[in-house]
N, C-alpha and C positions, 0 to 999 in steps of 0.2 A: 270841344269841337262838335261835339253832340248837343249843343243849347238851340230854344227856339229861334233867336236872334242871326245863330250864324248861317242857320238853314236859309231864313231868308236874307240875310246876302247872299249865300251861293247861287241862290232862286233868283236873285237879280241879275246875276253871271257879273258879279262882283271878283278878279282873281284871287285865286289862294291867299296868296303874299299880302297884299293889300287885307282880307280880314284878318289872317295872322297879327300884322303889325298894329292895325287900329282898332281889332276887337278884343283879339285872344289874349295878348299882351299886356295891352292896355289893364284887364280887367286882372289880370294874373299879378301886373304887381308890385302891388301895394302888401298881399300877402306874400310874395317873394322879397320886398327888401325889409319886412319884418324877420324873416328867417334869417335872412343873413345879417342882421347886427347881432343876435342870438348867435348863429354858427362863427361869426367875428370872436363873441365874446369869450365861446367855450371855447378857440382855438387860443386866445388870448392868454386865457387861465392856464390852457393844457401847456402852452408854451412858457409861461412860469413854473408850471411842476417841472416839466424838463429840464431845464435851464439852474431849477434845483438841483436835481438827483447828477445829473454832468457836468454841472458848475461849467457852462457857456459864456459866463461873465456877463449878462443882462439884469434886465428886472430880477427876477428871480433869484438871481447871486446877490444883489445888492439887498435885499431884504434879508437874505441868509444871513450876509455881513452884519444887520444890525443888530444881531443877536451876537454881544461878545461872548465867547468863551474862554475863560482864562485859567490854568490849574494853580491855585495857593495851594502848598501842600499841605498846610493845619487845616485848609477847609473842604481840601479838594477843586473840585473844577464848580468856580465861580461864573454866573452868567450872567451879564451886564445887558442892559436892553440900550440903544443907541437911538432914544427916541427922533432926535432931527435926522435923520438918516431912513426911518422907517416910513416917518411924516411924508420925507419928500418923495419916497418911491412910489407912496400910495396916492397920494395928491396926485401924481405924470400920467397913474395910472387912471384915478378919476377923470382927468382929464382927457387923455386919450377917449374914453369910453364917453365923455361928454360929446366930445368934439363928432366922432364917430356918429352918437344918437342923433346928434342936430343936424347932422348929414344926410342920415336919411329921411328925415323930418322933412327937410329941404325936398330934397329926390321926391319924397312920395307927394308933396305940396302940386311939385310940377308936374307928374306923370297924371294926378287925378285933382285937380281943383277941388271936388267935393269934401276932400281930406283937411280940415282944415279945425283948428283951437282955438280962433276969433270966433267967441259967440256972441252977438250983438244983438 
C-alpha cells in the first residue's frame, strides 16, 4: 500500500476499493496462488499421515493396506507389498496434484496475462 504507483492513484482521488481490487490484488496474486498449491500440497500430505496414524479409511489407509502383513509362524510376520494397489493410490494422488497445478496455472494465466509458458 506504501508503493509509488498506489500513491499516485490515491493522488488522482482514485477510491480505496477500486485500487485494492485493480492494483493491490492484482499484483499480489500470482504470488498468493503459488502459496496455496504449496499449502494444498502439505495439507494433502498432512491429511495422509493422519488418516495413517487413525486409519480414516482414505488415501492414507489404502496405501497402509498395500503393505500385507501376514504371521507364518516358521517365518514370523511376513510382508507382502500389493504393488497394483499402491500404483493406483499414488497415480489418484499424482493426479490430484496434477490437476490442482494446472489449476492454478490457468488462474494465474487469467489474473495476470504477462504469466505465461508460450515462448515464441
Amino acid at each position: 500500500m506504501k508503493q509509488p504507483y498506489i500513491n499516485a492513484e490515491k493522488a488522482k482521488g482514485v477510491p480505496e476499493n477500486i485500487i485494492l481490487w485493480r492494483h493491490v490484488l492484482k499484483n499480489i496474486s500470482i504470488a498468493l496462488s503459488s502459496i496455496t498449491f504449496q499449502k494444498f500440497s502439505d495439507i494433502f500430505i498432512d491429511f495422509i499421515a493422519v488418516d495413517v496414524l487413525f486409519g480414516l479409511g482414505g488415501l492414507g489407509s489404502l496405501l497402509k493396506w498395500s503393505f500385507i502383513r501376514e504371521i507364518d509362524p516358521p517365518y514370523g510376520i511376513v510382508v507382502q507389498f500389493n504393488y497394483h494397489l499402491f500404483f493406483v493410490v499414488t497415480f489418484i494422488m499424482i493426479l490430484l496434484f496434477m490437476a490442482f497445478s494446472m489449476g492454478i496455472g490457468v488462474i494465474k494465466g487469467i489474473l495476470d496475462p504477462r504469466v505465461s509458458t508460450n515462448e515464441r
